[in-house]
C-alpha positions in Angstrom: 15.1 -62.7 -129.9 12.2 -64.2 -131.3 8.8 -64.3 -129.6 9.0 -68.3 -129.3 12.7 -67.6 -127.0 10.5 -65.1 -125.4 8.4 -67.0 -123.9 10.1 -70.0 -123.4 12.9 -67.5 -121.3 10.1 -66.4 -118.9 8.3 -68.5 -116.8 5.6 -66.4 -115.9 4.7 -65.4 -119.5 5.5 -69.5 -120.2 3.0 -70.4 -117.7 0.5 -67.6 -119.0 1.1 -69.1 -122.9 0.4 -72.7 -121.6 -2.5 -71.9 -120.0 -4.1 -70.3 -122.8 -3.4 -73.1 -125.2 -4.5 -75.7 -122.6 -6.6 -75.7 -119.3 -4.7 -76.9 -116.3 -5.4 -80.4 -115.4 -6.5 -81.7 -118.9 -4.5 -83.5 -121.3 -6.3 -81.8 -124.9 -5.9 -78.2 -126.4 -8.6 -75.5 -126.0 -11.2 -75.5 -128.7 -9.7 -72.8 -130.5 -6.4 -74.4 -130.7 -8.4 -77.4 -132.2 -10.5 -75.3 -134.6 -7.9 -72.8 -135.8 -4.8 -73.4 -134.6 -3.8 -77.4 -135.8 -5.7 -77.6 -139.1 -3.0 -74.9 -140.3 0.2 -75.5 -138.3 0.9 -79.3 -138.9 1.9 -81.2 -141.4 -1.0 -83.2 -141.9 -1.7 -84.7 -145.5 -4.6 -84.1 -147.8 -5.9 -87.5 -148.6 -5.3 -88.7 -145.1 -8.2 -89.7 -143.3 -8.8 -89.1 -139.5 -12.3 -90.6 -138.1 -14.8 -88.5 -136.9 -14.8 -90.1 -133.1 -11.0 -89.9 -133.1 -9.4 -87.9 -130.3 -6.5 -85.2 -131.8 -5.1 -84.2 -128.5 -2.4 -82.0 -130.6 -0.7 -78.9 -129.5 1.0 -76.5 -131.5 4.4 -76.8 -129.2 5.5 -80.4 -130.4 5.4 -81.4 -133.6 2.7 -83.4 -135.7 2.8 -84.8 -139.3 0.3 -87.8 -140.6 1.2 -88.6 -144.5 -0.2 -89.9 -147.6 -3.1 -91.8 -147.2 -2.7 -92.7 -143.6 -5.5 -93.4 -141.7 -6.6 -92.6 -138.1 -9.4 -94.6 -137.1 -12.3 -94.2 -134.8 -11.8 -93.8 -131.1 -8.3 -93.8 -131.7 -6.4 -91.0 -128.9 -3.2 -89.1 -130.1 -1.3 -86.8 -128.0 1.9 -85.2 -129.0 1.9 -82.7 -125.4 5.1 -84.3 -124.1 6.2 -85.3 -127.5 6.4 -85.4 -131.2 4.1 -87.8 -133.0 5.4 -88.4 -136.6 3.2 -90.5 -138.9 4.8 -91.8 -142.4 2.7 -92.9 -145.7 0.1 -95.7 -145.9 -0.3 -96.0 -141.9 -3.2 -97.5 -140.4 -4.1 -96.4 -136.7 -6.7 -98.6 -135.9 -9.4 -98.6 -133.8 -9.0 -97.1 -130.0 -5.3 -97.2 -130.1 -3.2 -94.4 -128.2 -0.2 -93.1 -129.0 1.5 -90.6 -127.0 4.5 -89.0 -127.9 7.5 -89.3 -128.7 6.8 -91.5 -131.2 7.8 -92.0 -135.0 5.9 -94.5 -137.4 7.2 -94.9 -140.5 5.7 -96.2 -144.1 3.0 -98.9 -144.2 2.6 -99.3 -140.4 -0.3 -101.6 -139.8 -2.1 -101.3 -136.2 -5.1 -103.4 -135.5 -7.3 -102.6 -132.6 -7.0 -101.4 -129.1 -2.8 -101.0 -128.8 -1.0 -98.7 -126.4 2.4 -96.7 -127.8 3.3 -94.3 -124.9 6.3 -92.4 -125.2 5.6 -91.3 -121.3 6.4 -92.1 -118.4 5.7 -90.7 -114.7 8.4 -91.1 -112.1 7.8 -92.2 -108.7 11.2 -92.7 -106.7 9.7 -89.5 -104.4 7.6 -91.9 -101.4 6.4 -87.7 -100.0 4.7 -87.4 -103.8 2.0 -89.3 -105.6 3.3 -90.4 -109.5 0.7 -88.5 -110.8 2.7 -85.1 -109.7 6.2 -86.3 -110.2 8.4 -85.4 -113.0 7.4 -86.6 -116.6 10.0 -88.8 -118.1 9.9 -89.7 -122.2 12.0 -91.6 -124.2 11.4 -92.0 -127.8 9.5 -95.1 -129.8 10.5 -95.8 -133.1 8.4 -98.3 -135.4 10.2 -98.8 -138.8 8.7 -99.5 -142.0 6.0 -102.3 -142.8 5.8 -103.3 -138.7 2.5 -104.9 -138.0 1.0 -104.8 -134.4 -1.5 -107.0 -133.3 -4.6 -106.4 -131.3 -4.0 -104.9 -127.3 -0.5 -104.8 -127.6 1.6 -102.2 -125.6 4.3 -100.8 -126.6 6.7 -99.1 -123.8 8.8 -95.7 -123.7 12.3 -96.3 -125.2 11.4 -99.3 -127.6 12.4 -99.4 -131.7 10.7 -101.9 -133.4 12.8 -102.7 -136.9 11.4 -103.3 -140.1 8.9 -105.3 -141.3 8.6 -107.1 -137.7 5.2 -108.5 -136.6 4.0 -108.3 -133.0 1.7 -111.0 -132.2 -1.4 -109.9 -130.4 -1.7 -109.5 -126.9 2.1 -108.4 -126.7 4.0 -105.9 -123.8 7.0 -105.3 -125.8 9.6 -103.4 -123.2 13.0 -103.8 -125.6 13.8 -103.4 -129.3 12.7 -106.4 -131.9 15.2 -106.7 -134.3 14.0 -105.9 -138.1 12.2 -109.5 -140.0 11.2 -111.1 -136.7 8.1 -112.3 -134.9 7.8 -111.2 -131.5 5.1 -112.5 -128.8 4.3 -112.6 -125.3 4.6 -110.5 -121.6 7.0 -109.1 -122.2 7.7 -110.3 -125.5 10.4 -112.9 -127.2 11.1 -113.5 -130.8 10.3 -116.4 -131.5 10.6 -116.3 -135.7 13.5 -114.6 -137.9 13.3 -114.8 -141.9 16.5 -116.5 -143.0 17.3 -114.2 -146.2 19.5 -117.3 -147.3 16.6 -120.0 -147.4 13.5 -117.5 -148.0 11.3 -118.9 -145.2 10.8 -118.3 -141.8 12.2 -119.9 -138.9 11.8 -120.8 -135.4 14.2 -119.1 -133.1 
């Protein structure tokens, strides 16, 4: 049995690992997880760029990869503790976006400013507890190649976005946009589809 089966096989010794990796009631790894732990566990790319003010809430327990020349802006806050957070090639995390896991962007995903990809829910059917202690619940975003999100969008738990769809700005997109659509609004509608026949796009 391998340490890792260990540990996971005894709560005690589970609790004890967790604790030393992260400090109960925070969200982000210890220090020395950050300093010598990440930088040679994940799968992070040598010419991608992560901003000095970003906030690399990564643990060693989920998976992590950010690929070629991908960029994670300034301010931006990712957190794989409930979740894997797989970046693909030529991704651009813009400024003071979140994205908590599970969540998978593939190749040429452009983000613009301030939008919210949470893999994470709380539950809350339990009136006795408050959300904040109830069971975690994740389901998995997908974004497929060459998606574009606009400004302070959210995007919910559960939702796959297929290629090269835009979200117009502003959007709370709760179910799945079909691939070479436009999708706006709360929550949001497509409202364009590219007609592969005529080579435009058109009003739905």
């Amino acid at each position: 049995m391998s340490v890792l089966a260990v540990i996971k096989s005894h709560p005690r010794i589970k609790k004890f690992a967790h604790w030393l990796i992260v400090r109960s009631g925070h969200s982000r790894p210890r220090y020395w997880v950050r300093w010598f732990v990440n930088p040679f566990y994940h799968d992070r790319s040598w010419n991608s760029i992560v901003g000095s003010y970003a906030r690399m809430d990564v643990f060693p327990f989920n998976d992590f990869v950010l690929g070629d020349h991908s960029i994670v802006e300034d301010f931006a806050t990712l957190n794989n503790g409930v979740g894997a957070i797989i970046i693909g090639h030529h991704v651009g995390v813009g400024i003071s976006n979140i994205i908590i896991g599970p969540v998978t962007l593939g190749n040429y995903v452009m983000m613009a400013q301030n939008i919210v990809l949470s893999g994470l829910n709380h539950g809350y059917e339990d009136i006795t507890l408050p959300p904040r202690v109830q069971k975690v619940i994740t389901k998995q975003i997908t974004i497929m190649d060459n998606v574009w999100i606009g400004a302070n969008s959210v995007i919910t738990a559960g939702v796959t976005i297929g290629k090269h769809a835009v979200i117009g700005a502003g959007s709370v997109v709760t179910k799945d946009i079909p691939e070479y659509s436009v999708a706006v609004g709360n929550p949001a509608r497509v409202i364009k589809r590219y007609n592969f026949e005529t080579g435009t796009w058109e009003k739905v």
